[in-house]
C-alpha positions, 0 to 999 in steps of 0.5 A: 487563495492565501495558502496558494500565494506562500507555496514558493515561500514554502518552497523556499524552506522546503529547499533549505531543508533538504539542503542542509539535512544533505538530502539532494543526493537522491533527488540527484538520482532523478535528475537528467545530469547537467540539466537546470535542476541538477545544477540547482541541486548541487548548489544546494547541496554546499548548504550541507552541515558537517553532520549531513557530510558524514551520513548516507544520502538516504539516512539524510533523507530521513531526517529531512522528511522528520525535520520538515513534519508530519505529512513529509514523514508520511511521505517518507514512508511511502517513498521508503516502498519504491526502491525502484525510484530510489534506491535500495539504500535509501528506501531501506534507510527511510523504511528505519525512520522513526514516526515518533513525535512529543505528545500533546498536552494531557489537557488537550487530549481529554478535551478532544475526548470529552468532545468526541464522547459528548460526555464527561471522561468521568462517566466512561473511564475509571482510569485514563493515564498519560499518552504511552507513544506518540506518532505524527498523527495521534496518540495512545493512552491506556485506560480502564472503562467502567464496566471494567475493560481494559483499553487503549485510546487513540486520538488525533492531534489537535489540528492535524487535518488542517496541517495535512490539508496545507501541506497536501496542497503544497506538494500536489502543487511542487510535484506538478510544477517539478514535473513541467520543469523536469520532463523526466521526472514523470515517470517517476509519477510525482503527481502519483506519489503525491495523490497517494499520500493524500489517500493515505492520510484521508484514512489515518485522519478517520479513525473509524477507518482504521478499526474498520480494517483492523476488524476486517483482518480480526474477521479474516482470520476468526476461522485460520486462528493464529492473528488477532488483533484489537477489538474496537468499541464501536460505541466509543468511537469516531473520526478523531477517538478510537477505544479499543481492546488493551492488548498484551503480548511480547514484541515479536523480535524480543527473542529474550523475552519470547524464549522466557515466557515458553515460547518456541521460536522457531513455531512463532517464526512459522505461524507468522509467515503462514498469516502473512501469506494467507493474508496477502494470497488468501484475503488480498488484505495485509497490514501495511506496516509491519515493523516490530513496534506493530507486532506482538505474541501473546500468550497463545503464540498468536500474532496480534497487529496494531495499528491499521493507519496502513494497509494494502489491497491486492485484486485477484488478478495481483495475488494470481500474478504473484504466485505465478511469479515466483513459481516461475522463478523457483522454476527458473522459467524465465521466458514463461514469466515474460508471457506472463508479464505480457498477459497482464498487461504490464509489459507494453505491447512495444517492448520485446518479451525475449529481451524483458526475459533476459532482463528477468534473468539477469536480475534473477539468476544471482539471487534465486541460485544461492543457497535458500536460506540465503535467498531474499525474495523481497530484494528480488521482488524490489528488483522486479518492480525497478525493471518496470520503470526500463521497461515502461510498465505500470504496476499495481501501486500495492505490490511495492507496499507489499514488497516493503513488508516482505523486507521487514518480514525478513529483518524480523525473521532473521533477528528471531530465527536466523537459521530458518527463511521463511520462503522455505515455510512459504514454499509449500503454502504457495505450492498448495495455494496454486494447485487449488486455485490454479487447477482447469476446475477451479478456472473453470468455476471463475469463468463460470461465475463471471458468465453468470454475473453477465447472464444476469445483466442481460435482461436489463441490456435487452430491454434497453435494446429493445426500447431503442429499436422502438423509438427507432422504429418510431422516428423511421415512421415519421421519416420515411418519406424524408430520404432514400431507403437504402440510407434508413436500411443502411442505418437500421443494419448499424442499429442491429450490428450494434444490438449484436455487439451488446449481446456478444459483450454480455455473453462474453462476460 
């Protein structure tokens, strides 16, 4: 009740921060011009510092998000995905900005391992050094366990899960009352946005979730080589620790460092591109963060990721849609496309499918006729996804996560190899993905399989049928003489078109 009753009062610092950090300039750009809001937002931006004045609205944005703490950095990073809601420039600005925070005591870190080990640090680690990075939501350390394992510790900050929980509060609460007062902002979907984030850190608060999905990339690609990524300790781990395997390699824009130790560059760039693809295409399972500081080669010239605090999900019917998307762009079928968006679903029935095609070719055209090497498949996906907001579509959330990582993807590519795209290395991958996944047999095989899943759901549905129509029976007997026969015959033919119609969704999967 307490928390509840400082939500303006947080509010208030919330406004000032963003005022003198010059960070309204975005929120202007969601904000009907002339309206009670916009007005607002114009006087808060007179609270501009002179260092604020000589930044961009997006870079201001950042160090809002950073002055305000942890839970608005997160929310910065999954702002830094929807470019469609604010901006290339301010999305690729907060995609920069730094989860980087001063470490916690060593005291309180060996306590909060203590606790979680249920044992003295001693009796599990021969060695246990000084945090080497610290972000919003833990910290690492590097140690050496007494069977003589080399490994990195993660362990949440104190009190982080309170923090967040009050400040989760505050925003579900700010971005119901911003969108009452503010009609169109819901289409910007802050309440959407906010509910994210509170997915998002529910994962980052548990660290076994994390090495559950690091572990589940490991898994993936245990059988393709090229990817690994740290083994977790299962044993020495919990919702606040996680001890895993130490890994060592060379950050994978280093290309100094790369060239020295004997690797080609031109091979990491292509074996990178091949794991990014078969995780998005072949898993539907891709590491959500893929900066620099979370990628690096080992000796091999294998990739190894860490940190599993974000990743992204795509269903089948998301990896078929975007192989089909950009087959059509690389066809130029834009009309073919269209229908495409049609039969998904994300195009609502209300909207024109030639009018979205030449909105498709609009966007398109500009960037798909330039040289290859020169094309940015992220930046046309980005402005693939801000048509949905014209159009009234709505798109699966991680396409826009996925899209982020494309545009890392190439920042990396071009500062390790900026004489190659990697869209050419994933030309021929989606080619061959489409032909075997695409062709009649292998659709042919997904109907099947559904068939049969509905086949084996039938015999309980007919059961259940049949158990109806026998208490139906039942309460007919004892009715009989209360009422004309035509009314029970008419309601017994109900009951029977509605037995057909459950065999019909049955069969038809």
């Amino acid at each position: 009740m307490l928390s509840g009753l400082l939500h303006p009062f947080r509010g208030l610092n919330l406004l000032w921060v963003l005022g003198r950090e010059g960070a309204t300039d975005v929120a202007l750009t969601l904000t009907p011009k002339g309206s009670f809001p916009a007005t607002m937002l114009g006087l808060l931006s007179t609270l501009k510092s002179a260092r604020a004045k000589k930044r961009g609205a997006g870079v201001n944005l950042a160090q809002a998000l950073k002055r305000l703490g942890p839970t608005y950095i997160k929310l910065g990073q999954i702002l830094s995905t929807r470019a469609d809601l604010i901006g290339d420039q301010a999305a690729l600005d907060l995609s920069a900005l730094q989860d980087q925070l001063d470490p916690f005591s060593d005291a309180q870190a060996r306590s909060i391992l203590e606790d979680a080990l249920g044992r003295p640090i001693d009796t599990v680690f021969s060695e246990f050094g000084a945090p080497v990075s610290a972000a919003s939501v833990a910290q690492v350390h590097f140690g050496r366990l007494q069977t003589g394992e080399d490994v990195a510790v993660k362990i949440l900050r104190p009190g982080i899960e309170k923090r967040f929980d009050r400040e989760l509060r505050f925003l579900q609460w700010g971005a119901r009352w911003a969108q009452r007062v503010v009609p169109d902002l819901r289409r910007a979907q802050p309440v959407g946005l906010i509910e994210v984030l509170r997915q998002q850190t529910a994962m980052e608060l548990d660290l076994r979730m994390e090495a559950a999905a690091g572990d589940q990339m490991a898994r993936n690609f245990k059988e393709r080589g090229g990817l690994s990524t740290p083994t977790p300790f299962w044993d020495l781990t919990s919702q606040r620790v996680l001890v895993m395997s130490r890994i060592y390699g060379i950050n994978i824009d280093e290309r100094d460092k790369l060239r020295a130790a004997g690797h080609d560059l031109a091979q990491v760039l292509t074996n990178a591109a091949t794991c990014f693809f078969q995780a998005v295409f072949d898993d539907g399972f891709f590491h959500g963060d893929q900066h620099a500081g979370n990628m690096f080669i080992d000796a091999r010239g294998d990739v190894v990721f860490v940190d599993f605090g974000i990743v992204g999900r795509l269903d089948w019917k998301g990896r078929v849609f975007l192989a089909d998307l950009m087959a059509h762009l690389l066809e130029g079928d834009y009309d073919g496309l269209a229908k495409r968006y049609t039969e998904e679903g994300y195009l609502p029935a209300t909207a024109s499918t030639q009018a979205f095609a030449l909105a498709l070719r609009s966007v398109a055209e500009p960037i798909v006729n330039q040289p290859l090497e020169r094309v940015s498949f992220a930046r046309l996906l980005g402005q693939l996804l801000a048509m949905g907001r014209t159009f009234d579509m709505s798109l699966q959330p991680d396409l826009f996560l996925l899209q982020k990582n494309m545009l890392m993807a190439e920042g990396i590519a071009r500062s390790l190899a900026p004489e190659i795209n990697i869209w050419d290395i994933a030309r021929p991958l989606v080619r061959d993905w489409m032909i075997y996944n695409r062709n009649p047999i292998s659709q042919f095989a997904e109907h099947a399989e559904t068939a049969l899943v509905a086949a084996g759901r039938l015999p309980k549905m007919l059961e259940q049928a049949e158990t109806a129509l026998t208490d139906f029976n039942a309460e007919m007997d004892r009715r009989r003489s209360a009422g004309p026969i035509w009314l029970w015959f008419a309601v017994a033919s109900g009951a029977g078109a509605g037995l057909m119609w459950i065999m019909t969704r049955v069969l038809g999967g």
